[in-house]
N, C-alpha and C positions, 0 to 999 in steps of 0.2 A: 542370558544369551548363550546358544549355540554355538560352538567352534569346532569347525570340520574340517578335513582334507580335501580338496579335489575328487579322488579316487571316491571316498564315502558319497560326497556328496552324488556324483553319478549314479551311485550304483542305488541308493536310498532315497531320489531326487524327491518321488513322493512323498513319503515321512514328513523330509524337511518343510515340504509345502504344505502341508495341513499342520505343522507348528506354527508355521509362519500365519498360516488363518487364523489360529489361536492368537495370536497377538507377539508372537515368540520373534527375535530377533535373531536370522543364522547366519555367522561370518564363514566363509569359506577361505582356508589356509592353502598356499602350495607351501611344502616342505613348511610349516605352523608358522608361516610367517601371512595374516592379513594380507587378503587382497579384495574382498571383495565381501558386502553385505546383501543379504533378502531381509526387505523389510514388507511388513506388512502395510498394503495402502491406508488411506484416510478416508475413511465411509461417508459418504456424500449425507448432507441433513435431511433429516426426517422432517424439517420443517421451514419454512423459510425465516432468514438469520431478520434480528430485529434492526430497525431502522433507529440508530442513533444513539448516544447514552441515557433515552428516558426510558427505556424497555423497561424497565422495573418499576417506572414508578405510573402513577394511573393516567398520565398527559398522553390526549389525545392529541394525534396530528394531522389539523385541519385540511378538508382537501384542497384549499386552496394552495399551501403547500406544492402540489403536484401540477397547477395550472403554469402556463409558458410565462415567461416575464416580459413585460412589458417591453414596447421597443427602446425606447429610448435607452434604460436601461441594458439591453443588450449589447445595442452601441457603444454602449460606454466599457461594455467588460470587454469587447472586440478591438478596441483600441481605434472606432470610427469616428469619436470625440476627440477635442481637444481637453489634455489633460490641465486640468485647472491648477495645480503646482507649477507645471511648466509653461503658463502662458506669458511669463516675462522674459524667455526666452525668443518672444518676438518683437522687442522693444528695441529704443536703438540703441547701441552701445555706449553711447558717454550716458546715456541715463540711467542702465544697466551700473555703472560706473558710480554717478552718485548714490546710486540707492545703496553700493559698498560701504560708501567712504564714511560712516556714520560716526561722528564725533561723540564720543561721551564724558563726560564731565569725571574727573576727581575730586 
Protein backbone atom coordinates (compact mmCIF):
# COMPACT_ATOMS: atom_id res chain seq x y z
CA UNK A 1 0.00 0.00 0.00
CA UNK A 2 0.81 3.48 -1.06
CA UNK A 3 0.84 6.38 1.53
CA UNK A 4 0.87 9.88 0.31
CA UNK A 5 0.34 13.43 1.28
CA UNK A 6 -2.23 15.63 -0.26
CA UNK A 7 0.15 17.87 -2.05
CA UNK A 8 2.00 14.56 -3.83
CA UNK A 9 -1.04 13.15 -4.52
CA UNK A 10 -2.08 16.42 -6.81
CA UNK A 11 0.75 16.97 -8.21
CA UNK A 12 1.46 13.01 -9.24
CA UNK A 13 -2.43 12.15 -9.56
CA UNK A 14 -1.66 10.10 -12.67
CA UNK A 15 1.19 7.82 -11.35
CA UNK A 16 -1.16 7.03 -8.44
CA UNK A 17 -3.87 6.03 -10.93
CA UNK A 18 -2.01 3.57 -13.03
CA UNK A 19 -0.79 1.83 -9.51
CA UNK A 20 -4.03 1.86 -8.59
CA UNK A 21 -4.95 -0.16 -12.18
CA UNK A 22 -2.20 -2.36 -11.17
CA UNK A 23 -4.13 -3.59 -8.38
CA UNK A 24 -1.99 -1.18 -5.85
CA UNK A 25 -3.82 0.36 -2.87
CA UNK A 26 -3.18 4.38 -2.37
CA UNK A 27 -4.07 6.10 0.98
CA UNK A 28 -3.92 9.63 0.88
CA UNK A 29 -2.57 11.47 4.23
CA UNK A 30 -3.11 15.24 5.35
CA UNK A 31 -0.29 16.21 7.47
CA UNK A 32 0.43 11.66 7.52
CA UNK A 33 -2.55 11.22 9.18
CA UNK A 34 -5.11 8.70 6.85
CA UNK A 35 -7.91 10.18 5.41
CA UNK A 36 -8.74 8.66 2.56
CA UNK A 37 -8.14 5.39 0.14
CA UNK A 38 -8.03 4.69 -3.96
CA UNK A 39 -8.90 1.41 -4.38
CA UNK A 40 -8.98 -0.40 -7.36
CA UNK A 41 -12.53 -1.41 -8.67
CA UNK A 42 -13.95 -5.20 -8.98
CA UNK A 43 -13.65 -6.44 -12.82
CA UNK A 44 -16.98 -7.39 -13.77
CA UNK A 45 -16.99 -11.61 -14.96
CA UNK A 46 -15.90 -12.82 -17.87
CA UNK A 47 -18.54 -15.20 -17.46
CA UNK A 48 -21.73 -15.82 -16.13
CA UNK A 49 -21.49 -16.69 -12.16
CA UNK A 50 -22.80 -20.45 -11.70
CA UNK A 51 -26.19 -21.25 -10.59
CA UNK A 52 -25.98 -22.98 -7.11
CA UNK A 53 -23.55 -25.25 -4.94
CA UNK A 54 -23.57 -28.07 -7.74
CA UNK A 55 -21.28 -26.00 -10.31
CA UNK A 56 -18.64 -28.50 -9.71
CA UNK A 57 -20.11 -31.23 -9.83
CA UNK A 58 -21.70 -32.89 -13.28
CA UNK A 59 -25.72 -32.27 -12.12
CA UNK A 60 -27.64 -30.95 -14.71
CA UNK A 61 -30.44 -28.61 -13.94
CA UNK A 62 -33.49 -29.41 -15.55
CA UNK A 63 -35.47 -26.88 -17.26
CA UNK A 64 -38.10 -27.42 -15.74
CA UNK A 65 -36.45 -25.90 -13.02
CA UNK A 66 -36.96 -22.48 -14.78
CA UNK A 67 -40.76 -22.99 -15.68
CA UNK A 68 -43.41 -20.69 -13.39
CA UNK A 69 -44.93 -22.70 -10.53
CA UNK A 70 -48.10 -23.68 -10.27
CA UNK A 71 -51.01 -21.65 -9.09
CA UNK A 72 -52.03 -23.00 -6.21
CA UNK A 73 -48.63 -23.17 -5.06
CA UNK A 74 -48.10 -19.41 -5.49
CA UNK A 75 -51.03 -18.78 -3.49
CA UNK A 76 -49.70 -20.42 -0.86
CA UNK A 77 -46.17 -18.60 -0.85
CA UNK A 78 -48.47 -15.18 -1.24
CA UNK A 79 -50.05 -15.79 1.84
CA UNK A 80 -53.63 -16.18 -0.32
CA UNK A 81 -54.12 -19.61 1.57
CA UNK A 82 -55.10 -20.33 4.72
CA UNK A 83 -52.33 -21.45 6.66
CA UNK A 84 -52.70 -24.95 7.77
CA UNK A 85 -50.76 -24.51 11.50
CA UNK A 86 -53.18 -21.76 12.05
CA UNK A 87 -56.51 -23.04 11.17
CA UNK A 88 -57.39 -23.66 14.86
CA UNK A 89 -57.26 -20.32 15.30
CA UNK A 90 -60.85 -20.27 13.96
CA UNK A 91 -62.34 -22.60 16.49
CA UNK A 92 -64.30 -21.42 19.37
CA UNK A 93 -62.60 -20.58 22.35
CA UNK A 94 -63.62 -23.11 25.28
CA UNK A 95 -62.54 -25.71 22.53
CA UNK A 96 -59.47 -23.95 21.89
CA UNK A 97 -59.30 -24.31 25.73
CA UNK A 98 -59.77 -27.91 25.94
CA UNK A 99 -57.42 -28.92 23.47
CA UNK A 100 -54.95 -27.06 26.30
CA UNK A 101 -55.98 -28.68 29.18
CA UNK A 102 -54.48 -32.08 28.39
CA UNK A 103 -54.15 -34.34 31.41
CA UNK A 104 -51.15 -36.57 31.58
CA UNK A 105 -50.67 -39.35 33.73
CA UNK A 106 -47.70 -39.96 36.36
Amino acid sequence: MLSINIHEAKAKLSEYLAAVEAGETVQICRRNVPVAEIVPLRQPRKEPRPVGLACDSDYEIPASFFEPLPDELLKAFNGELPDPLLDNLDAPAELQAAETRVAYKK
